[in-house]
C-alpha positions, 0 to 999 in steps of 0.5 A, a space after each residue: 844529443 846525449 853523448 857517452 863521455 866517459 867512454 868517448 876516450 882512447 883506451 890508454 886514458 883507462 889503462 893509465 887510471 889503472 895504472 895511477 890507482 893501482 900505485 897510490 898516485 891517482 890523488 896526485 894533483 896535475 895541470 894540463 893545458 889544451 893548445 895547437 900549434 899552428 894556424 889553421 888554413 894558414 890564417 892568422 887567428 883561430 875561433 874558439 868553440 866546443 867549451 859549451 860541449 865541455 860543461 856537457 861533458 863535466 855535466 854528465 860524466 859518470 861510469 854506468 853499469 853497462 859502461 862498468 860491464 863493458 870494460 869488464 868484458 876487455 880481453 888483455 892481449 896477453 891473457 886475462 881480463 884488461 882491467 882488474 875488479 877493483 878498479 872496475 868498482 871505483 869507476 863505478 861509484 867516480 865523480 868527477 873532481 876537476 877545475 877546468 879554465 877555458 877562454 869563452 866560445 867566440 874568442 880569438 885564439 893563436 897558436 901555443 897559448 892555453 885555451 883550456 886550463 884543467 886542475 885536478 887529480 892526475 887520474 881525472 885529468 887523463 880520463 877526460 882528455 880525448 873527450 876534451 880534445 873531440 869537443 874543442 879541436 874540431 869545433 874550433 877548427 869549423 867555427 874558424 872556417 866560418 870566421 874566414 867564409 864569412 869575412 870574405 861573404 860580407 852578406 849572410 852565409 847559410 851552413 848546409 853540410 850536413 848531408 856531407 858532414 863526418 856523421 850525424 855527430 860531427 855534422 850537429 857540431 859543424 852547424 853550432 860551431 859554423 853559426 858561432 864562426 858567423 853564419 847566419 843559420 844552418 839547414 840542419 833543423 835538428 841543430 837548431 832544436 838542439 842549439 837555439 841556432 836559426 835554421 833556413 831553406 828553400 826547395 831542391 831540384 826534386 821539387 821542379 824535377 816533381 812537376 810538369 814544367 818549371 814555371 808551374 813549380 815555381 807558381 806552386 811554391 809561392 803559394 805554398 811559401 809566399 813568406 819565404 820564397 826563394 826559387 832554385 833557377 837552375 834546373 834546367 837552364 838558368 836563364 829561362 829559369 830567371 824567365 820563369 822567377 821574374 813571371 812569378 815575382 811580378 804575379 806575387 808583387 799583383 798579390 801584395 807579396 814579395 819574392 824574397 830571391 832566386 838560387 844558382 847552384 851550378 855553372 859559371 857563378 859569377 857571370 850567371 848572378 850578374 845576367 840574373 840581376 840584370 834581368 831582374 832590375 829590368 823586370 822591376 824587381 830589383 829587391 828580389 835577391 840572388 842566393 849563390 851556392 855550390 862547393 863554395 869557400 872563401 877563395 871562391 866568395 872572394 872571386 866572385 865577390 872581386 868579379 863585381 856579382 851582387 849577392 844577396 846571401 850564401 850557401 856554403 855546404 861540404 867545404 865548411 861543415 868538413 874543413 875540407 882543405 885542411 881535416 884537423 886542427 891539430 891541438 893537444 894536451 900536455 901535462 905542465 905540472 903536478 903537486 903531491 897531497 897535502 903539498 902546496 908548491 907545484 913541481 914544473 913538468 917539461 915535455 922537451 921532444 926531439 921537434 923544437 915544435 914540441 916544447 912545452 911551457 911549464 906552471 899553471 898557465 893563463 894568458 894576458 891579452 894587451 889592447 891599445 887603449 885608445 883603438 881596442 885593437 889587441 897587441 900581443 899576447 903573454 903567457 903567464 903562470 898564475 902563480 908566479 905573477 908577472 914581474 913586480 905587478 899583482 895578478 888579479 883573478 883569472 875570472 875577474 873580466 874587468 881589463 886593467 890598465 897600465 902605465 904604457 897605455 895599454 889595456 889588458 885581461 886575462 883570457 882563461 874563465 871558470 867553466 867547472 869547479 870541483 867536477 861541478 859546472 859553472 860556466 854562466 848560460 850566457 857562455 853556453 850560448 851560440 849565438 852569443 859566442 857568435 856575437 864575441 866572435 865578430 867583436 873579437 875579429 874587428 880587434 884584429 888588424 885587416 893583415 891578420 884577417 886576409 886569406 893569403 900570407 895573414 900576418 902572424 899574431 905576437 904571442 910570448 912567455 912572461 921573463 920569468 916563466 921563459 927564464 924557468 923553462 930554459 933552466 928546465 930544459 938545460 937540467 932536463 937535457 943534462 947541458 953543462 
């Protein structure tokens, strides 16, 4: 799906390019770093997801003349046109000259540690902002509501949300990042086109609804679909409906076919899966599986789960594709340092705030992830500046992938890739890939211990600075605040 990146900004990101170009101070060179703050749904962890749209974004951004024209048009609210002509012919012929650092889609991230690193002039780094933020901030959160339904399904989860989801846009980015979380496939067909993600589905109501009665609509779906025929039981009543699925499962088997299962999609879930099952192990079909579906989540998969029901599979549609406890994962983009041309020593740059919360962490950032060598599983997670070195040990490269080892016996790596180099995408095809994301997701999740994965109280997830870098931070703060 084409997206317009340049202008998917908020306006202030323009009046600011204005602003440093009018001033001399657009080739002023400036790291961001993209964080959130808290946990999302009060878990323990979080999946990162959106860093393919983000090398769409470096991919395709550029002013056209109709984005030009537009911006021409803006009135400023005292009088005269927003933007001056000048300006207006620079962005016409602007390309893109950023570094951007971003941990792989799949990762398992934690509160206030970079996930996405960008470099570059201060003018260019604010103009891809909002973009940046709209790729990663709701992706990350929809693939972490995935992680958490999924743990708690333990049998394939189908993401369905799209009739419900924020707009076409918003429900094509839940789909990819529901599957990178862990579904096994979305109904949004043009998701998979887009995305290479699997699709799935059956029939709805209105096909039983369409026929003289509920038999002969099950009798004609299997014919129509005897590779795929999972029967939707609750039309009517659902233990007639079960009736009417083991009639059509037993003239299938006659044929050499198979009924792959039936869905509920109404009423007391639990209890009804397991008279459901009862009916269909004493019909002889006991390999015909049962489909539960309706507003769940992973509280709701858990409970029906702990009730003893043997589910085969789960759709789970709004309060996945729309986060619905929780809107919003709340990450931001904060300046950390900047370099004047032709310098080399960067200048640390503190946002402090009247919120605790707010603090920033200033240099050019990346994170060390330890794993205990023996068990794989992490340990904690230090932010470091890449250009200040951790202690007396030598930093390798942020893109190397190789962890190293130390004397303690734990292992690390440094979590931060390469994703664009001078407003030119690198990001390898294999971490644009959903499905490999998916895949680094699950892997990363079995590095957790089980108390950071449960649904109440998780345990929190060591993240800290390097001495050194908290030692800087400190020092800024007291000048910054003027404390004797």
């Amino acid at each position: 799906m084409k997206m317009d990146y340049e202008l998917l900004t908020d306006l202030y990101q323009l009046t600011m390019a204005q602003g440093y170009w009018e001033t001399g101070r657009a080739g002023t060179q400036a790291c961001f770093h993209m964080y959130f703050r808290d946990y999302p749904f009060k878990g323990g962890y979080a999946v990162a997801c959106g860093m393919a749209q983000l090398a769409d974004l470096v991919d395709s951004f550029a002013f056209t003349d109709e984005d030009v024209a537009y911006l021409a048009s803006l009135d400023a609210p005292g009088g005269g046109k927003l933007f001056k002509p000048a300006f207006l012919e620079h962005l016409r012929g602007f390309r893109l000259g950023v570094d951007i650092d971003a941990v792989p889609e799949g990762a398992i991230v934690f509160p206030h540690e970079p996930i996405v690193r960008v470099t570059g002039s201060i003018m260019d780094c604010q103009l891809i902002e909002t973009a940046l933020l709209n790729c990663v901030n709701f992706q990350t959160l929809i693939a972490t509501k995935a992680a958490r339904v999924c743990l708690a399904a333990k049998a394939p989860v189908a993401e369905f949300g799209l009739r419900r989801a924020q707009g076409a846009g918003g429900g094509l980015w839940a789909s990819r990042a529901a599957v990178v979380g862990g579904c096994a496939s979305t109904s949004n067909v043009l998701a998979g086109k887009l995305y290479g993600i699997p699709v799935s589905g059956t029939h709805a109501h209105s096909w039983v609804m369409s026929f003289p009665d509920e038999l002969s609509a099950f009798r004609a779906y299997a014919a129509a679909f005897p590779k795929n025929c999972v029967l939707l039981v609750d039309t009517y009543d659902v233990e007639q409906g079960v009736r009417n699925a083991i009639v059509v499962g037993q003239e299938m088997r006659a044929r050499g076919e198979r009924l792959a299962g039936i869905r509920i999609d109404s009423g007391d879930l639990s209890w009804l899966a397991k008279m459901a099952r009862r009916m269909l192990d004493e019909a002889g079909l006991a390999d015909c599986g049962i489909v539960l579906s309706n507003d769940l989540d992973e509280y709701a998969i858990q409970s029906i789960r702990d009730e003893g029901a043997q589910v085969a599979s789960w759709g789970v549609g709004t309060k996945l594709a729309c986060a619905y406890d929780q809107p919003t994962l709340g990450g931001v983009y904060k300046l950390s340092a900047t370099r004047e041309p032709g310098e080399r020593t960067w200048t640390d740059r503190l946002k402090i705030s009247e919120s605790a919360a707010k603090l920033t962490t200033p240099g050019v950032l990346d994170v060390r992830r330890y794993f205990y060598c023996d068990s794989g599983r992490i340990a904690g997670d230090m932010v470091f500046d890449v250009n200040a070195g951790v202690g007396r040990e030598v930093i390798v490269d942020p893109a190397d992938d190789l962890r190293q080892k130390n004397l303690s016996g734990l292992c690390f790596e440094t979590l931060l890739k390469p994703l664009a180099r001078g407003g030119r995408c690198v990001l390898a095809p294999e971490l644009r890939d959903a499905l490999a994301a998916r895949e680094r997701a699950k892997a990363g999740l079995e590095t957790l211990d089980e108390s950071q994965k449960r649904m109440l109280n998780a345990h929190t997830y060591p993240v800290g600075l390097e001495y050194g870098l908290f030692e800087r931070r400190r020092d800024l703060v007291v000048r910054l605040r003027g404390i004797a």
